[in-house]
Structures are given as structure tokens and as C-alpha cells.
C-alpha positions as CSV (number, residue, x, y, z in Angstrom):
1,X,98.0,90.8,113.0
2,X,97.2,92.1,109.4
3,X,99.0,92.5,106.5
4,X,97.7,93.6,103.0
5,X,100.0,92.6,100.0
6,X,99.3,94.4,96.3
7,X,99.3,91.5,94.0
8,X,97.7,93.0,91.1
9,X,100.8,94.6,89.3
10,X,100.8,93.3,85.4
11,X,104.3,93.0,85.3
12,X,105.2,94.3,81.7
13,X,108.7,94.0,82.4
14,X,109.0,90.4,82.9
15,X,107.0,89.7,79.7
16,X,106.4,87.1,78.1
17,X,106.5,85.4,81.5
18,X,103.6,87.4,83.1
19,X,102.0,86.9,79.9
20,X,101.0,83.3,81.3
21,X,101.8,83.9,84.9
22,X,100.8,86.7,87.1
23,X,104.2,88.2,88.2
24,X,103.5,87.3,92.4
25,X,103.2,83.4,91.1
26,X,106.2,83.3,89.5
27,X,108.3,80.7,90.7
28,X,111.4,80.8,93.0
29,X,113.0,77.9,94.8
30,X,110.2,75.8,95.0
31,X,107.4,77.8,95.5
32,X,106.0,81.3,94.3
33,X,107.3,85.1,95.5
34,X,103.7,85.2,97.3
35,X,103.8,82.1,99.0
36,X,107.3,82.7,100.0
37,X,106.1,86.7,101.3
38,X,103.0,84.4,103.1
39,X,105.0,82.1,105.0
40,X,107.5,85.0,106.1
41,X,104.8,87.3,107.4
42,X,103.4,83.9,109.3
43,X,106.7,83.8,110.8
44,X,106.5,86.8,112.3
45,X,102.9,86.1,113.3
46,X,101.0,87.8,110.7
47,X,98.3,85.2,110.0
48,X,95.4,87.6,108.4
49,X,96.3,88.3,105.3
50,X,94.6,90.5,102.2
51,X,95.5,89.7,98.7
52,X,95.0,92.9,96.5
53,X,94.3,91.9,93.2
54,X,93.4,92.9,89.6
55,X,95.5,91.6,86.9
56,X,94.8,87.9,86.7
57,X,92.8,87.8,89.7
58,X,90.2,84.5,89.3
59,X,94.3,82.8,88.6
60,X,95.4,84.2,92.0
61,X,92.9,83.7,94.0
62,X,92.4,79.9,92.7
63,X,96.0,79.1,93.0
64,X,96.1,80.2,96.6
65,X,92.9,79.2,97.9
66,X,91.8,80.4,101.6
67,X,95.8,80.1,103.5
68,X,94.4,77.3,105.3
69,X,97.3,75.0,103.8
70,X,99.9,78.5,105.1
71,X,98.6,78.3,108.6
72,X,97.2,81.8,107.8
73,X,93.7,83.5,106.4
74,X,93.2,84.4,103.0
75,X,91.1,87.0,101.9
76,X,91.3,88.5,98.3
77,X,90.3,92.2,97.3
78,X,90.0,92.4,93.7
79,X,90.2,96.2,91.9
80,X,87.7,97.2,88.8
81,X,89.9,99.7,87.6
82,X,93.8,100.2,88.5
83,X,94.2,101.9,92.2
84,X,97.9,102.4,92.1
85,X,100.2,101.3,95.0
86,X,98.2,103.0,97.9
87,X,94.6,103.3,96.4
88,X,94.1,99.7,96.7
89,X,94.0,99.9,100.8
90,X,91.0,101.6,100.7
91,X,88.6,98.6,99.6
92,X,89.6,97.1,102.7
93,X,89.3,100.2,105.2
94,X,86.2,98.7,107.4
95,X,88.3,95.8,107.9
96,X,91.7,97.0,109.0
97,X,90.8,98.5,112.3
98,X,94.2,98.2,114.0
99,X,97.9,98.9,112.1
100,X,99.2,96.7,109.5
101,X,102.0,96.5,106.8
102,X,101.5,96.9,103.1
103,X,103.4,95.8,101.0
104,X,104.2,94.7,97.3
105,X,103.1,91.4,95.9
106,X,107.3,91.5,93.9
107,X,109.7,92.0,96.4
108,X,111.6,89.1,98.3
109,X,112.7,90.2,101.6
110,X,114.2,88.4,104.8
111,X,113.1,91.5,106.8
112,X,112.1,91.2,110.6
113,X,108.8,92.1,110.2
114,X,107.6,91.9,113.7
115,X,110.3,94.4,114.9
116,X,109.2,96.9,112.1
117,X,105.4,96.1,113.3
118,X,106.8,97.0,117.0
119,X,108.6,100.4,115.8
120,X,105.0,101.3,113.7
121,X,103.4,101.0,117.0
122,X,105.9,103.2,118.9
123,X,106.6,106.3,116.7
124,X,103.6,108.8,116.7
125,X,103.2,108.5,112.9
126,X,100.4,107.5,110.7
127,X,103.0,106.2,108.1
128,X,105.8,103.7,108.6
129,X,107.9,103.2,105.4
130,X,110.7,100.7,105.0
131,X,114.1,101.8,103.1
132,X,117.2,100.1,101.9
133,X,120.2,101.5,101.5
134,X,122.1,100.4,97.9
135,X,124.8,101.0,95.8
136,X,123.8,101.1,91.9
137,X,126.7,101.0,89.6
138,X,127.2,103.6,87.1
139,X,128.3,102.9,83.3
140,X,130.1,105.8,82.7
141,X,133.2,108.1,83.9
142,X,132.2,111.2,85.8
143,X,134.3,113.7,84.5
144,X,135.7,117.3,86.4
145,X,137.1,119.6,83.9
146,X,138.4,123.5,84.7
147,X,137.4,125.3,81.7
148,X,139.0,123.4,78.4
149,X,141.5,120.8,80.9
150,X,140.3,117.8,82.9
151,X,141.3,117.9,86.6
152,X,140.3,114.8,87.6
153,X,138.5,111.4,86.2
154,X,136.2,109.0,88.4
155,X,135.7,105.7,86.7
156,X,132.5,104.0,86.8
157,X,131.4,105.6,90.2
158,X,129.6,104.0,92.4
159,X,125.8,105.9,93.0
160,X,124.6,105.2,96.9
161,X,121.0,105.5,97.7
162,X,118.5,104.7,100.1
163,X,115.5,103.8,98.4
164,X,112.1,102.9,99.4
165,X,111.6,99.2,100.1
166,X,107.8,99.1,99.1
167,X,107.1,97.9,102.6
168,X,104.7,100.1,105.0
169,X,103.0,99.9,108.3
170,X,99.6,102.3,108.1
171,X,97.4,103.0,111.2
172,X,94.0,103.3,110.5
173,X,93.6,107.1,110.7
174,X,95.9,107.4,107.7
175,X,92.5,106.3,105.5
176,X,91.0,109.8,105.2
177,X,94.3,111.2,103.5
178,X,94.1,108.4,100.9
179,X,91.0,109.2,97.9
180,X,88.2,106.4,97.0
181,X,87.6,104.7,94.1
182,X,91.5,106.5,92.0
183,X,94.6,105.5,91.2
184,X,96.4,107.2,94.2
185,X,100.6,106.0,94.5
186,X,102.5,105.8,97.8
187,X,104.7,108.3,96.2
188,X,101.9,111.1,95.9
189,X,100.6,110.1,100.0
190,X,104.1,110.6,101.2
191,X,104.8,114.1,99.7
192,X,100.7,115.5,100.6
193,X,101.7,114.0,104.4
194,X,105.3,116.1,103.8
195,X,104.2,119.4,102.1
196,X,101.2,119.4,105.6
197,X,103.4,118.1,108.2
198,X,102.0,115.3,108.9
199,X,105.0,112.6,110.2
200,X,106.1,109.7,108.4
201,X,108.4,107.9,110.2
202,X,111.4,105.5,108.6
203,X,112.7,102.4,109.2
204,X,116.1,101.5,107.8
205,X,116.2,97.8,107.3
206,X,119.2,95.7,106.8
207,X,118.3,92.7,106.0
208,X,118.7,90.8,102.2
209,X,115.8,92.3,100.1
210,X,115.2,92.2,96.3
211,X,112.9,93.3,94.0
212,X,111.7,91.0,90.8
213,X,110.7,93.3,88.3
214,X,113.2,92.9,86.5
215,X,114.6,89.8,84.6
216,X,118.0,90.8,85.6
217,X,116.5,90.9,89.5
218,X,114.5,87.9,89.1
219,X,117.3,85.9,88.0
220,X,119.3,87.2,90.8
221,X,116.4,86.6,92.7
222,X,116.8,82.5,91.7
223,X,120.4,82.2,92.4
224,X,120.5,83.5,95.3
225,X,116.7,81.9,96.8
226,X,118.5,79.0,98.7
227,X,121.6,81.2,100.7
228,X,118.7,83.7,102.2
229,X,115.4,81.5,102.5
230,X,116.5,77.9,102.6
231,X,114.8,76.6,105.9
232,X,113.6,79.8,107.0
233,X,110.0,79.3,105.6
């Protein structure tokens, strides 16, 4: 089974880290968010593996070499100019014949990917897209006022979301919706497939899942590496 990760991000908010360090190399636990994202999707039997690249590229590729030391195949697809977070998929079109996930080169994830891979295959969609349900603090009171007198005061409310888990599974007859050779986001394919009817299907996942981009996330990220991954990988 395929998979196609996008591991050319440049990662401005983790500056002056990514500075040195492409942000999918950056280490957690003992090894790097990619190899950590390899060795799950090998798990779940995902052994052919694309690398999307731009920033940093010659560094990635050279670090990870061909997979053969994952138990998996590497290939690397490098960008010449930025392709956003669905764009990239289309260097590698002749070579993805049959479904596969996509997903991003920063996120940490203990996800079941097989048993996404399984729904993708049984829904009647082109587009599978992961979500996660969280609950993101806010830093102020929310206040209700009737006219000039406050009614009521909620302190620091709580904002509950389901979010988009930049994890995918595509089947290959989603490639004529996505342009050549332009930055084209995720975001912009999911609202054309809306606005024509076209289904996307959703899978709510449950599972611990993280995303780095942030220093705040990435140090979360560390702390928390051993209690989700230790001897899982």
C-alpha cells in the first residue's frame, strides 16, 4: 500500500530550529517526526512510501536514504516551486494507481491507519479526510449583557472543534480535480468538491494526535513521545 507524506513545509514557526533542521527531521524521542510517521505507516503495512520535498530537500533525502533500514521503500519527489498541501500529489500521479493516504510531514499521530485505509475503500468518495475533535481554551470571559446590565459571565470558555487532522486517503480519479504545476491547498479541493457535489467522506479519529508547528506543540510533542509511542514503532 502507498502513502505520500509532504515534507517540504519551511517551518517558519519553529525558527531558528528549522533554520538548521528541516522541520520533518526534527527530533523526538530518539528519532525524527518522519521516521517515527515511517515506522507507523509500516505498521499498518504501508511499505511504499513518497517523500514530498522542497525546502531542504538534498538534507532529507540524504538523511533518509531508500527505507531499506525502515523495512519500507523510499522514493523522494522534490517541488521547483511551492505546490501547497494538495498540489504536490500531482508529480506523483502516474505512480499512484490505486488509493493512498496523504498526509503531512509535522503531525505525530497514533492513528489506526489501516482501518482508515479500509473505510477509504468502502465509502463511494474520491476524498477521505481525517478529523479530530479538540477543545482550545479561550483567554478571555464571554460576556451576555441586556442593553447597559450584564446577565450572565462565562469565564474562560472552553471552544470545541473538530478540525482537520491533515491526514487523507485519495483514489486516483480525484487527480483531474487537482491543477498541474500551482500551489493548490487541501482547503481550496475540499470546498470545489463541496460547492459541485462531489462527496468527501469523514473519518473521525480518536486516537492521540499532535501537530509540531508550534514550539508550544513540539514541546508537548517531547513530553509526551514516550506515554503514546514507546514500543509501538
Amino acid at each position: 500500500m502507498q502513502a505520500v507524506i509532504l515534507a517540504g513545509g519551511l517551518g517558519t514557526r519553529l525558527r531558528p530550529f528549522t533554520e538548521v533542521i528541516p522541520k520533518p527531521l526534527l527530533p523526538v524521542g530518539e528519532k525524527s517526526v518522519l521516521e517515527v510517521q515511517i515506522l507507523h505507516l509500516k505498521k499498518y503495512g504501508f511499505t511504499d512510501i513518497y517523500i514530498a520535498t522542497n525546502y531542504k530537500s538534498d538534507y532529507i533525502e540524504s538523511f533518509m536514504g531508500d527505507g531499506s533500514r525502515y523495512g519500507v521503500r523510499l522514493t523522494f519527489s522534490k517541488e521547483k516551486e511551492p505546490l501547497g498541501t494538495c498540489g504536490p500529489v500531482t508529480l506523483l500521479k502516474d505512480r499512484l494507481r490505486k488509493p493512498f493516504i496523504l498526509m503531512n510531514g509535522d503531525i505525530l499521530t497514533t492513528l489506526n491507519f489501516r482501518k482508515l485505509y479500509d473505510f477509504a475503500l468502502h465509502n463511494d468518495a474520491k476524498l477521505t479526510v481525517v478529523t479530530k475533535k479538540i477543545v482550545t481554551p479561550f483567554q478571555f470571559g464571554n460576556v451576555t449583557a441586556d442593553g447597559d446590565y450584564i446577565v450572565d459571565i462565562e469565564e474562560k470558555p472552553n471552544f470545541r472543534l473538530e478540525i482537520l487532522a491533515g491526514i487523507y486517503v485519495m483514489k486516483p480519479e480525484i487527480f483531474p480535480l487537482i491543477p498541474e504545476n500551482q500551489y493548490f491547498g487541501m482547503d481550496t479541493l475540499i470546498k470545489n468538491m463541496l460547492a459541485s457535489r462531489e462527496k468527501v467522506a469523514r473519518y473521525l479519529m480518536k486516537e492521540y494526535w499532535i501537530d509540531i508547528g508550534r514550539f508550544e506543540d513540539y514541546e508537548a510533542a517531547q513530553k509526551e513521545f514516550e506515554k503514546h509511542f514507546n514500543g509501538t514503532i
